[in-house]
C-alpha positions in Angstrom: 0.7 31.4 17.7 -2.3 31.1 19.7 -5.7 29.2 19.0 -7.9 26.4 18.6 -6.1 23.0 17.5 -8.1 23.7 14.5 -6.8 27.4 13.8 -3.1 26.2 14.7 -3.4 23.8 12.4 -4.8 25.8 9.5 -1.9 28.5 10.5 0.7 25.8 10.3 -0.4 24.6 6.9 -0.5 27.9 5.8 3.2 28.6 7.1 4.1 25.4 5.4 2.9 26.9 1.9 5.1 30.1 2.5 7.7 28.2 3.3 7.4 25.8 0.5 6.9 28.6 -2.5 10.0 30.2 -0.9 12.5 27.4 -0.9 11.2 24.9 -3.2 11.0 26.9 -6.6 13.5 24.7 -8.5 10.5 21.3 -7.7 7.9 23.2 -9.1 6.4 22.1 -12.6 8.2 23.5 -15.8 5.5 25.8 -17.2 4.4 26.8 -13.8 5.4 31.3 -13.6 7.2 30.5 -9.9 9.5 28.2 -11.0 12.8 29.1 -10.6 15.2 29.4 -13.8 17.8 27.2 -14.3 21.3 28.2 -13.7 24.2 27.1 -16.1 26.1 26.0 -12.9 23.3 23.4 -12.0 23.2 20.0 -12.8 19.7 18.2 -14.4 18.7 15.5 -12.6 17.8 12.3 -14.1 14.5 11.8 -12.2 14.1 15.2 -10.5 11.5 15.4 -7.9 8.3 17.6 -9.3 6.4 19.1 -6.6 4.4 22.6 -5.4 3.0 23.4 -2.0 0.0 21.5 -2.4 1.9 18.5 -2.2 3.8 19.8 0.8 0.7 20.7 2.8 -0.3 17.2 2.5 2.5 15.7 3.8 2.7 17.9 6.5 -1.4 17.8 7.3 -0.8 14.1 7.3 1.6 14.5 9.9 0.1 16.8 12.2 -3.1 14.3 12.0 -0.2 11.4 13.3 -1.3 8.5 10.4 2.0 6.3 10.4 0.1 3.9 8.7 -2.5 3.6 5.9 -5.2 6.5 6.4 -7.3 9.3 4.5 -4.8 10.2 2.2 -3.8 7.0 1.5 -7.3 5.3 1.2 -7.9 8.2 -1.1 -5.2 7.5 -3.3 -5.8 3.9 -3.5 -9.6 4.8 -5.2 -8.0 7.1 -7.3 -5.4 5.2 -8.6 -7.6 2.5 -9.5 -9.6 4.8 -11.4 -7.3 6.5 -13.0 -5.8 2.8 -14.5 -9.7 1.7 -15.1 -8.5 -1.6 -12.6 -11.1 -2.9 -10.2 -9.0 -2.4 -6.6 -5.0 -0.7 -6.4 -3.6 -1.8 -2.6 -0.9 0.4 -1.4 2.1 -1.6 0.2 5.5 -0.2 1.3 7.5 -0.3 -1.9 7.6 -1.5 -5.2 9.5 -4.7 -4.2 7.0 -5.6 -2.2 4.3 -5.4 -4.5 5.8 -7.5 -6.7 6.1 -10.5 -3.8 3.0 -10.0 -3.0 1.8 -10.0 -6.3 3.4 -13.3 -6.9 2.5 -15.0 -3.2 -1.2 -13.9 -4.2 -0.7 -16.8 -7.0 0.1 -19.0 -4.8 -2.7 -19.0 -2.4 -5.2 -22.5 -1.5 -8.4 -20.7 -2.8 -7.2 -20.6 -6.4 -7.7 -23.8 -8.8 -5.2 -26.6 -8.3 -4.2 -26.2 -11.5 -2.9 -22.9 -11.5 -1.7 -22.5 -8.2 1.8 -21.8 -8.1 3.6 -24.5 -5.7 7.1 -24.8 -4.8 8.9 -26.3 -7.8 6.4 -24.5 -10.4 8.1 -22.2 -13.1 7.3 -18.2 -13.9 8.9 -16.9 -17.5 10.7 -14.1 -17.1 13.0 -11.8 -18.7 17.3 -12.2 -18.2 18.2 -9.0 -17.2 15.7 -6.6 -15.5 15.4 -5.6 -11.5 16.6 -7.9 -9.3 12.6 -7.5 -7.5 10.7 -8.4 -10.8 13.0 -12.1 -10.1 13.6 -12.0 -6.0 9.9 -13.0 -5.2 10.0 -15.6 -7.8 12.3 -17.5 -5.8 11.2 -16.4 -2.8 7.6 -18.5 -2.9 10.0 -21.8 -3.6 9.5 -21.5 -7.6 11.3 -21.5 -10.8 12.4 -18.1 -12.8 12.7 -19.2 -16.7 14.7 -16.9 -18.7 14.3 -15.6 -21.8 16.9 -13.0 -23.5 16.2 -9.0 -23.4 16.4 -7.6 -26.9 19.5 -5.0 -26.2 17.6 -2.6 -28.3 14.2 -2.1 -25.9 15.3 -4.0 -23.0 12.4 -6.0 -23.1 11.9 -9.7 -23.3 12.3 -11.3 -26.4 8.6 -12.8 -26.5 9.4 -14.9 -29.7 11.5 -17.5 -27.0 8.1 -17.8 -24.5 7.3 -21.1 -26.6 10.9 -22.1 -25.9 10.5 -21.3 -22.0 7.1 -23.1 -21.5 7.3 -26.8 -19.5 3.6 -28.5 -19.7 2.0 -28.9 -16.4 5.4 -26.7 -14.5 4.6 -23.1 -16.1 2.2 -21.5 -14.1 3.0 -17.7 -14.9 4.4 -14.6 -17.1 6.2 -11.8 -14.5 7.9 -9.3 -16.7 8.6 -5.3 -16.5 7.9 -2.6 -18.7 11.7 -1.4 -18.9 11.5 2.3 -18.7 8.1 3.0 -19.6 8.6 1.4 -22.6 5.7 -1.5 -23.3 7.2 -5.3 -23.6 4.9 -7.5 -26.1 1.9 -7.5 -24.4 -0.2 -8.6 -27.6 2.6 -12.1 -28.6 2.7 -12.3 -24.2 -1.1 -12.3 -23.8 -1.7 -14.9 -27.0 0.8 -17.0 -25.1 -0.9 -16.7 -21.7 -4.8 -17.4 -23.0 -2.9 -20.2 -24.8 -1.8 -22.1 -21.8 -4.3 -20.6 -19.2 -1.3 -18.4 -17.2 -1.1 -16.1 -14.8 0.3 -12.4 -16.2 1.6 -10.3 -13.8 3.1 -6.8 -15.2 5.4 -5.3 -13.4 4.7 -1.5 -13.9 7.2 0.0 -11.8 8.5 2.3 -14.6 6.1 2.7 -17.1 2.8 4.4 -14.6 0.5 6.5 -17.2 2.2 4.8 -20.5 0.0 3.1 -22.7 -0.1 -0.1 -25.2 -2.5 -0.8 -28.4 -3.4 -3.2 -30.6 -6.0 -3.6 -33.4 -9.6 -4.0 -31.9 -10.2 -7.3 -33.4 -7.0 -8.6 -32.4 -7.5 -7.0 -28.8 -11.1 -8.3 -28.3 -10.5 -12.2 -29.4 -7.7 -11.8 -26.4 -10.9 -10.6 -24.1 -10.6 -6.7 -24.2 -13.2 -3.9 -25.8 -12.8 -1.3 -23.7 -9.7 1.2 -23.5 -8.2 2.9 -20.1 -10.2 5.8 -18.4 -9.1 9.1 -20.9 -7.4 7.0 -24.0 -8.9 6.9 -27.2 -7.3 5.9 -30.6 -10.2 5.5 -32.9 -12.8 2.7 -33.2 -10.6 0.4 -34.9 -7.6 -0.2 -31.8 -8.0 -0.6 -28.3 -6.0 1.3 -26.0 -4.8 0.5 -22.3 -2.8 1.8 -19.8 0.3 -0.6 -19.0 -0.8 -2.4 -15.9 -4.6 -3.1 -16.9 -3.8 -5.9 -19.7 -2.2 -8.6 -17.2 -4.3 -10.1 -14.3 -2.1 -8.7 -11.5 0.5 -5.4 -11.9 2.6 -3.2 -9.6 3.8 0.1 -9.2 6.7 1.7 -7.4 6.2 5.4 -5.6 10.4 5.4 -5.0 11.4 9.1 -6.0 12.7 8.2 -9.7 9.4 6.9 -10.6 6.8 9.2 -11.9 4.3 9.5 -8.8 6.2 9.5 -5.6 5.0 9.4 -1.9 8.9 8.6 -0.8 8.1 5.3 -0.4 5.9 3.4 -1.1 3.9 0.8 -4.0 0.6 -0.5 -5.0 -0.8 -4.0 -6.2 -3.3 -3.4 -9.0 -6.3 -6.2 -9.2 -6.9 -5.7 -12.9 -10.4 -7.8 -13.5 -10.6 -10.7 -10.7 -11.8 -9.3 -7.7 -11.0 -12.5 -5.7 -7.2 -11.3 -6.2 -7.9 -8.7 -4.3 -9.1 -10.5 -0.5 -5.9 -12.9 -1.1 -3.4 -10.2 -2.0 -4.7 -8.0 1.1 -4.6 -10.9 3.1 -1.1 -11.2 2.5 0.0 -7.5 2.7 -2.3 -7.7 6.7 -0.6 -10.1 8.2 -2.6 -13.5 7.2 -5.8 -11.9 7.9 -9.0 -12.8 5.8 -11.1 -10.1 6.4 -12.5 -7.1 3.9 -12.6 -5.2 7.1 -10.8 -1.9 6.7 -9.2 -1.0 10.0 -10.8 -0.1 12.8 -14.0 -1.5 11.5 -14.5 -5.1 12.4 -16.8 -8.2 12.1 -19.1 -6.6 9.7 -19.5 -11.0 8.6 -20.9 -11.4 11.5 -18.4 -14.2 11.8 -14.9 -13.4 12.9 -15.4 -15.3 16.3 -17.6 -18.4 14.7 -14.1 -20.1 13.3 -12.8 -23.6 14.6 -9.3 -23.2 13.5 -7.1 -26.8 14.3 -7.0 -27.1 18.0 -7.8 -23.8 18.8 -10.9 -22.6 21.3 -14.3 -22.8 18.7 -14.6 -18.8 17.8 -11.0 -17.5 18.7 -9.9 -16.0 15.5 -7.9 -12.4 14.2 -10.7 -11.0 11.5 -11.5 -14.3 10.3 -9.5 -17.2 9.5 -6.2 -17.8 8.4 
């Protein structure tokens, strides 16, 4: 194999699709001609990997091109994401679990209102028995988890006991999941939420590309007329995607899930693009920059910071 980095890398990738169609037959989707049949010998996986060679080209392009951390690919897939959800920004992250702390720390930042900052000691409703990383970063940011039941039947919360969970003046937020793709209350959790002016944060881990809807009038005296990129269900409902009714969701790209990069998660910033500078700044280390790497001081500012006792103008992209 001889050539320009260029040509050896188009030979590779090309290799890498040979090789992929040749030994990867059983990942390919089910209608697709090459896939291979199914044996009666073989067992069916629960959350089988679904995959061709375009996917394995990527993977292996990204690789060649050495991005260990967020880079084409990646910045590509946040934009898409976002549009595919209708949210205003998606931030990848390293998993799941850590969307949802950062999803929860975001809520807890100094440039929010007093009054719905979440501070140690403050509660977040959610549901009994879920994933232990829907309840972990609830404790982790020193507050409260208040449980309600699951209904055995769904697996969802029982939203008739959020009355029964709130504490005037110590509730500051709703953190629930989806279980399994299938939608919890959002209509009775959103009522409850405009009711006391909280924080919903949807945990959409396992429900990516299901959707929720609920008679237009209903929907738009809860502040939403317009349904997800692609969903339609007449004039008289509005229709979302799961993840685009709450002010903050996640996702999880862990290979049971529906979308998989291995690894890997995203924050979605549904309306409130303020979410998104404090929930980046959290996922980068403390830094309060819209900077994206390798492009800096585009403020004009990053050394004009006096921060404490520190030199006037030393600063990492901004201040802290």
């Amino acid at each position: 194999m001889t050539g320009t980095p260029a040509q050896l890398k188009a030979q590779i990738l090309e290799l890498t699709r040979q090789y992929s169609r040749q030994v990867h037959g059983a990942f390919r989707p089910a209608a697709d001609p090459e896939r291979s049949a199914w044996q009666d010998w073989q067992t069916i996986p629960y959350a089988g990997r679904v995959f061709t060679e375009d996917e394995v080209e990527a993977a292996v392009a990204s690789t060649l091109d050495f991005w260990l951390t967020l880079g084409r690919e990646g910045e590509a897939f946040q934009q898409e994401l976002a549009a595919f959800l209708g949210v205003r920004h998606s931030l990848l992250v390293n998993s799941g679990s850590s969307a949802n702390l950062i999803a929860i720390s975001a809520l807890t930042s100094p440039k929010l209102p007093a009054e719905r900052r979440i501070k140690p000691g403050d509660e977040v409703i959610t549901v009994a028995a879920g994933f232990p990383t829907t309840v972990a970063p609830i404790v982790q940011v020193g507050a409260v988890p208040v449980f309600v039941d699951a209904d055995p039947v769904t697996g969802n919360a029982r939203c008739d006991q959020l009355e029964l969970a709130y504490s005037p003046g110590k509730t500051k937020a709703v953190m629930m999941a989806h279980a399994l793709g299938n939608p919890f209350d959002l209509a009775a959790t959103l009522a409850f939420c405009r009711k006391y002016d909280l924080w919903l944060v949807e945990d959409n881990c396992d429900a990516l590309g299901c959707s929720y809807s609920m008679p237009r009038p209903l929907a738009e005296s809860l502040g939403f007329t317009e349904n997800s990129p692609g969903l339609d269900e007449g004039p008289d409902r509005v229709v979302r995607y799961t993840g685009t009714w709450g002010d903050l969701s996640t996702q999880s790209f862990y290979p049971p899930h529906h979308l998989t990069m291995g690894e890997g998660g995203a924050v979605n910033i549904v309306r409130d693009a303020k979410l998104k500078v404090i929930a980046e700044s959290f996922r980068d280390w403390g830094r309060d920059c819209w900077c994206p790497s390798g492009i800096d001081n585009t403020c004009g500012k990053r050394f004009g910071w006096q921060l404490g006792e520190l030199p006037a103008g030393y600063g990492y992209q901004g201040s802290p």
